[in-house]
C-alpha positions in Angstrom: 17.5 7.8 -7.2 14.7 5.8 -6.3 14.9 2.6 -4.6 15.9 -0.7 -5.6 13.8 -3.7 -4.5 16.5 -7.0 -4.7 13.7 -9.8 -5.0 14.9 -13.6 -4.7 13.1 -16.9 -4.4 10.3 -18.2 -5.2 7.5 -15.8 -6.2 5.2 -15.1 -2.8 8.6 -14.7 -1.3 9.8 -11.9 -4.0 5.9 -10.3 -3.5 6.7 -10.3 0.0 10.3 -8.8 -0.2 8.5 -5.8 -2.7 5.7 -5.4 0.2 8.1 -5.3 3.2 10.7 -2.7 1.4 8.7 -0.5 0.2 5.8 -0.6 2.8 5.8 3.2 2.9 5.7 4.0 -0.9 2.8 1.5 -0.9 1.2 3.4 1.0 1.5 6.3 -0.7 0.4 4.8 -4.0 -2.9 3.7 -2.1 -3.9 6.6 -0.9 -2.7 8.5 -4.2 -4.7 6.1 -6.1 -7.7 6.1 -3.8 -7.7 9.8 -4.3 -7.6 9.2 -8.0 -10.6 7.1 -8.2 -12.7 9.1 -6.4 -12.4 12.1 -8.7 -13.5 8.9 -11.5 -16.5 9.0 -8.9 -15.4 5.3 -7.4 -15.3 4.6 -3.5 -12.0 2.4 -2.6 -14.2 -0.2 -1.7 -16.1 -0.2 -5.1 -12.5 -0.3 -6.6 -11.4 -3.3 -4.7 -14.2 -5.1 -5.8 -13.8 -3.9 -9.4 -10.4 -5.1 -9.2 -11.4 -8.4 -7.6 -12.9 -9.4 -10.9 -9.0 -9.6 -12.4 -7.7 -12.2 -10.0 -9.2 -15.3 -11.9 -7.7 -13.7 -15.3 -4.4 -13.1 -13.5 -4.4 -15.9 -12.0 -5.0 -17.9 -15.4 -2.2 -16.2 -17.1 0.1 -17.1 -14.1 -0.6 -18.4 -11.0 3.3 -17.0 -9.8 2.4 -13.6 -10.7 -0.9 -13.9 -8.7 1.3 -15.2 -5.5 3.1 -12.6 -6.2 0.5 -10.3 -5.6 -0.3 -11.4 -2.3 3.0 -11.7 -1.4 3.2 -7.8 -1.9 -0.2 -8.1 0.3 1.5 -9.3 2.5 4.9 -8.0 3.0 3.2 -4.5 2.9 0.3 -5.6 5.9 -2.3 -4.5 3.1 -5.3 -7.0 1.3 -4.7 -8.7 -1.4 -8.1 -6.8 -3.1 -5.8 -3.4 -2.3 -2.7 -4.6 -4.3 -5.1 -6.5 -7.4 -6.7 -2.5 -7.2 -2.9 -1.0 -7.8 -2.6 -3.2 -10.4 -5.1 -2.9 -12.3 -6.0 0.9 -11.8 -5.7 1.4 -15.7 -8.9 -1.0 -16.3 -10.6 0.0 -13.0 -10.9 4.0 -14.1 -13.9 4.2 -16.3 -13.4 5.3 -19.6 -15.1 8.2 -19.4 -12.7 9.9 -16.7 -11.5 12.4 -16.5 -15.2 13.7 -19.1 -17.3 12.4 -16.2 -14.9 13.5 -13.4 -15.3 15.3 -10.2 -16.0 19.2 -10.4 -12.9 19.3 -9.1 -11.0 17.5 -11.6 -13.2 19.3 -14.0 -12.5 22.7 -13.1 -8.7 21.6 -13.3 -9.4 20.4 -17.2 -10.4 24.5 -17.7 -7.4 25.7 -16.8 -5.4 22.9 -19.1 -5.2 19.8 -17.3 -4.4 17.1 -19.6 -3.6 13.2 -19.1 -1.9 12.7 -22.1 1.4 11.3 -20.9 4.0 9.3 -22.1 6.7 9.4 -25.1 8.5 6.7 -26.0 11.2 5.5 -29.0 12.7 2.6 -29.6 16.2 3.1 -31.8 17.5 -0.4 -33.9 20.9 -1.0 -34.6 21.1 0.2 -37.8 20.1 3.7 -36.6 22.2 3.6 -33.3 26.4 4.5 -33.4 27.1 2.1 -31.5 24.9 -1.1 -33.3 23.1 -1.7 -30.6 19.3 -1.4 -29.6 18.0 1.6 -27.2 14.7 1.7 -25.7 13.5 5.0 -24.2 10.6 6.5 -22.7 9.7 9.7 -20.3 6.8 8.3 -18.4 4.5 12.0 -17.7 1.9 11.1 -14.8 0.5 12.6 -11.2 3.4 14.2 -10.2 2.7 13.1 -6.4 3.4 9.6 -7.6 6.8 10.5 -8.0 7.4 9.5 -4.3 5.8 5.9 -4.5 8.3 4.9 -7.6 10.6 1.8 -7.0 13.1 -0.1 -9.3 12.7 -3.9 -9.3 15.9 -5.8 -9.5 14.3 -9.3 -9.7 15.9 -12.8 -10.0 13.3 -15.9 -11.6 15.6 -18.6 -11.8 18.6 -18.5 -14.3 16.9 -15.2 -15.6 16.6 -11.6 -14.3 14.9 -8.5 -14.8 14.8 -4.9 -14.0 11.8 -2.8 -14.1 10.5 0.9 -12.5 7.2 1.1 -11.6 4.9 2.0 -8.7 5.4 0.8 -5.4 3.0 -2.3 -5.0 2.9 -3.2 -8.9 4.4 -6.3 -10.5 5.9 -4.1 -13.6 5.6 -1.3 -16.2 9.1 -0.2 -18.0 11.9 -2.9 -17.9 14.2 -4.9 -19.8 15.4 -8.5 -18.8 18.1 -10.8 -19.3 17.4 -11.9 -22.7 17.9 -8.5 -24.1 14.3 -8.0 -24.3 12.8 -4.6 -22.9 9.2 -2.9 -22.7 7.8 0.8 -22.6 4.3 1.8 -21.8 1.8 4.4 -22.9 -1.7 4.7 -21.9 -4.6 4.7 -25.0 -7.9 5.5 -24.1 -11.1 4.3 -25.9 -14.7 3.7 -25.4 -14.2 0.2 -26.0 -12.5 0.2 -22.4 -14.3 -1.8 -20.0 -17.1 -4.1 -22.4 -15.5 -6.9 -20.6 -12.6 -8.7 -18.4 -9.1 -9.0 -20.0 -5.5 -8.9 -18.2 -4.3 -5.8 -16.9 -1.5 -4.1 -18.4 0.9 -4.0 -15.6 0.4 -7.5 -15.5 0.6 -8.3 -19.1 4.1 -6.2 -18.6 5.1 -8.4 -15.9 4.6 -11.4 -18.3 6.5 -9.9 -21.3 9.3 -9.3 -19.2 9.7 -13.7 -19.2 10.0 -13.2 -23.0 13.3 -13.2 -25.2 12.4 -11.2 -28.3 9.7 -9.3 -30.1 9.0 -12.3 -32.0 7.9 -14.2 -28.7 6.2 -11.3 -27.2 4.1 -10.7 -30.5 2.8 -14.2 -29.7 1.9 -13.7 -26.2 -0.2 -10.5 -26.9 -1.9 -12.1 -29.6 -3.4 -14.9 -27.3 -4.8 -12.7 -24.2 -8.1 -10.3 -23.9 -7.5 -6.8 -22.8 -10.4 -5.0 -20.4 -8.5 -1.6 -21.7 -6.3 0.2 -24.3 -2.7 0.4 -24.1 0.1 0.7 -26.4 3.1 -1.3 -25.5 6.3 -0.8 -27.5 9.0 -3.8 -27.4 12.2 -3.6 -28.7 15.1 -6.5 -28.3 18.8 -6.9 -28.7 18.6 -8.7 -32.0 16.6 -5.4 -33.9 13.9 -6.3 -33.3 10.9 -3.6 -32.5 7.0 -3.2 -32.5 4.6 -1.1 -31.1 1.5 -3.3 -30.3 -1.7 -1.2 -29.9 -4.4 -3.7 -27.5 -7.4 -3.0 -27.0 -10.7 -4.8 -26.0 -12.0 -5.0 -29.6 -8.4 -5.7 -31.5 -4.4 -5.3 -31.7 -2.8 -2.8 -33.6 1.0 -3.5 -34.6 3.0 -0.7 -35.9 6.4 -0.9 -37.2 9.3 0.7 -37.5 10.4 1.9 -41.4 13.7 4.0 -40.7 15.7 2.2 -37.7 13.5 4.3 -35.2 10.2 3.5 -34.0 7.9 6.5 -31.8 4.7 6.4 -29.9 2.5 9.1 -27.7 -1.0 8.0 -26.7 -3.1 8.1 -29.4 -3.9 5.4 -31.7 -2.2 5.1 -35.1 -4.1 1.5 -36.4 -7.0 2.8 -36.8 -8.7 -1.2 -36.7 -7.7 -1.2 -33.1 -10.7 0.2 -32.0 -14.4 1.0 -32.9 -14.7 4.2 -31.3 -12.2 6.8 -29.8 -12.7 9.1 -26.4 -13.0 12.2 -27.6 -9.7 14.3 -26.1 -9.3 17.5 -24.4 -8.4 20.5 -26.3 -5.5 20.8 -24.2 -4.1 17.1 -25.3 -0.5 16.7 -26.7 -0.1 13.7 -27.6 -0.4 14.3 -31.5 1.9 17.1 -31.8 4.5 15.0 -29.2 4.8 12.0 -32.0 5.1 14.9 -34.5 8.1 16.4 -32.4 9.8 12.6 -31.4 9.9 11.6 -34.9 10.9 14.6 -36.2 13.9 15.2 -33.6 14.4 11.1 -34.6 14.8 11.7 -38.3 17.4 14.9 -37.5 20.2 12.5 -36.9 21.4 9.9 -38.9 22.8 7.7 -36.0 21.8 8.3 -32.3 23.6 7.4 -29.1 22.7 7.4 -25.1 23.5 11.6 -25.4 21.1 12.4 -28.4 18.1 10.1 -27.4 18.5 11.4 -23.7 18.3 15.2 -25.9 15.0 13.8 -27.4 13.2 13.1 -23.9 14.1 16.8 -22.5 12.8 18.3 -25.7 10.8 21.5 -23.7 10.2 22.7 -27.5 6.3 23.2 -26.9 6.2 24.3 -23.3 4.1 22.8 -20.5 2.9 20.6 -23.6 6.3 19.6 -24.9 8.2 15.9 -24.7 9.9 16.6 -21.8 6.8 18.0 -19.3 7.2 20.4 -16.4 4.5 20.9 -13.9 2.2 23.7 -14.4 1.4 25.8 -11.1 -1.9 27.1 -12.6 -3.1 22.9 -12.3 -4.1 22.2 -8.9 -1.3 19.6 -7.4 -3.6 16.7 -7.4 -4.4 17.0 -11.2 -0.8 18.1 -12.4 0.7 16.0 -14.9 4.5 16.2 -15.7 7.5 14.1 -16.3 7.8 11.9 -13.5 10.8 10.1 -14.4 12.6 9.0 -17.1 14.6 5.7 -18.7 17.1 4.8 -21.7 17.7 1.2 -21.8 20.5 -0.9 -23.2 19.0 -3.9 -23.9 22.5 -5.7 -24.8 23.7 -4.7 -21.8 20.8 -4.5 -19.6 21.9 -1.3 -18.4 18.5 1.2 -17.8 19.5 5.1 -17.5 17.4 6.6 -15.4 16.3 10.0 -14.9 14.5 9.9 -11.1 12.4 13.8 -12.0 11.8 15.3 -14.8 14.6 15.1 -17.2 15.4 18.4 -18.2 16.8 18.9 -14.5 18.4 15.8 -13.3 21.0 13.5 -14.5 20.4 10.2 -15.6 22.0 7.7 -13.3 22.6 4.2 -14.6 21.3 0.9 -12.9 22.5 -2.7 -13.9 21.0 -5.1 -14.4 22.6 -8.6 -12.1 26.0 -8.5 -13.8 25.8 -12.2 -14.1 22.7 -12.6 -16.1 23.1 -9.1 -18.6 23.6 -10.1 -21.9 27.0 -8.9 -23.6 
């Protein structure tokens, strides 16, 4: 299982504690993500200044979240410009990677490469045998990344959350106290980059305050986005929606049967002016096709049948569940790097620490005394 980060006090203090634990898996996300850029054709310094450019926005959102930042900074014996560049390493790739990519990277794209990652499904009550909501993802990414993940077990006060993302990041998927969880999936539009907006980790460290769909509909409504992303909500009262942000718009798509799926494509097509052309080799059309169809099979799911969804190895190297392909060099080799079912009544997350298909899902609580029963 990967490590869990218990982060108390006030917010430098639970940046600091992040920093300090996971020092090592920071570092590995640096140099990971350095490595990454420069295939984008980006220097680390150039990135650090890019990412500069985010701290007034963050900081204008939430000055706690921004302490919290450099307490990670901090804690880890890294700058603060190194952290803001973790953070906001969806806005800082251009969006014309990996087209304009190293050769490299390039010649790794020939032989099927793909960064289309992520499936996730949100099940409400009515569709669920037990009544109660599930949130699930498989999060497909750099496999090497694997090693830098960490679980946030974080207290703010009378309220808690629980997230797993990358050592050095405020947040990606995670549920909180109020019942209220988030899942992430990467879009990618030309519209990325016209201007500053609030990056998405950060905009997931934010939601995770909120304590329903309702409340979190509001928030992503007010702010400006410097890239595309689909985040997909779901809380403990039934309530779902998959919001599609973008620099130009937001999408919102609903559910209409008691489940609710989403790859990494667009499906509002007024959520952006023009789309990135995708490889030949991307999946993330026929992944939706194969979620909501494997959805629609049963007419009531549980924790066993949705966990059957996300190691669905139907469509090979391609398929919902993702093994690494050995033809991909290592540094460009996409697969299922973990994966989560989420119990947002409960605040109970399941999670899968490799890919899916060949690992057990372990279960992580939320702080007993703030879960909501």
């Amino acid at each position: 299982m990967f490590p869990i980060l218990e982060l108390k006090g006030a917010a430098f203090e639970r940046g600091r504690l992040h920093g300090e634990l996971a020092r090592a898996r920071v570092e590995r996300s640096l140099a990971n993500y350095r490595n990454l850029f420069g295939h984008a054709g980006l220097d680390w310094e150039e990135a650090q200044a890019i990412a500069g450019r985010f701290a007034p926005v963050i900081r204008e959102l939430d000055a706690g979240i921004y302490e919290e930042i450099e307490g990670i900074a901090a804690g880890s014996g890294r700058k603060t410009s190194e952290i803001l560049a973790l953070n906001a390493r969806t806005e800082i790739l251009p969006p014309t990677f990996p087209e304009k990519a190293s050769p490299e990277w390039l010649a790794a794209m020939r032989k099927g490469a793909d960064l289309g990652e992520c499936t996730a499904i949100a099940v409400l009550p009515g569709r669920s045998a037990n009544g109660k909501t599930l949130l699930a993802q498989n999060w497909d990414w750099l496999g090497a990344q694997r090693d830098c993940l960490v679980l946030l077990r974080a207290a703010t006060g009378a309220d808690a959350y629980l997230t797993l993302t990358e050592a050095g990041m405020v947040a990606k998927i995670g549920l909180n106290s109020r019942g209220f969880g988030v899942c992430l999936n990467i879009l990618r539009s030309r519209d990325d980059g016209l201007g500053l907006g609030v990056p998405v980790h950060v905009v997931l460290r934010k939601l995770l305050e909120c304590a329903d769909v309702a409340e979190a509909e509001r928030l992503l409504k007010r702010l400006k986005y410097a890239s595309s992303s689909n985040i997909l909500c779901a809380d403990a009262k039934g309530g779902s929606a998959s919001f599609e942000v973008s620099p130009v718009a937001i999408g919102v798509v609903r559910q209409s049967d008691g489940t609710l799926c989403h790859t990494n494509h667009f499906l509002v097509a007024a959520a952006q002016r023009s789309v990135v052309g995708p490889p030949a080799s991307l999946s993330s059309e026929p992944r939706l096709a194969r979620a909501e169809a494997v959805a629609r099979e049963r007419v009531k799911h549980d924790l066993d049948s949705v966990k059957a969804l996300l190691r669905d190895e139907t469509d090979g190297l391609l398929s919902i569940c993702r093994k690494p392909d050995p033809a991909i060099a290592e540094f460009a080799r996409v697969e299922s790097v973990a994966s989560v079912v989420m119990e947002l009544a409960r605040g109970v997350m399941h999670v899968a620490p490799d890919v899916p298909s060949r690992c057990e899902y372990e279960a992580v609580v939320l702080q007993a005394e703030a879960a909501v029963h």
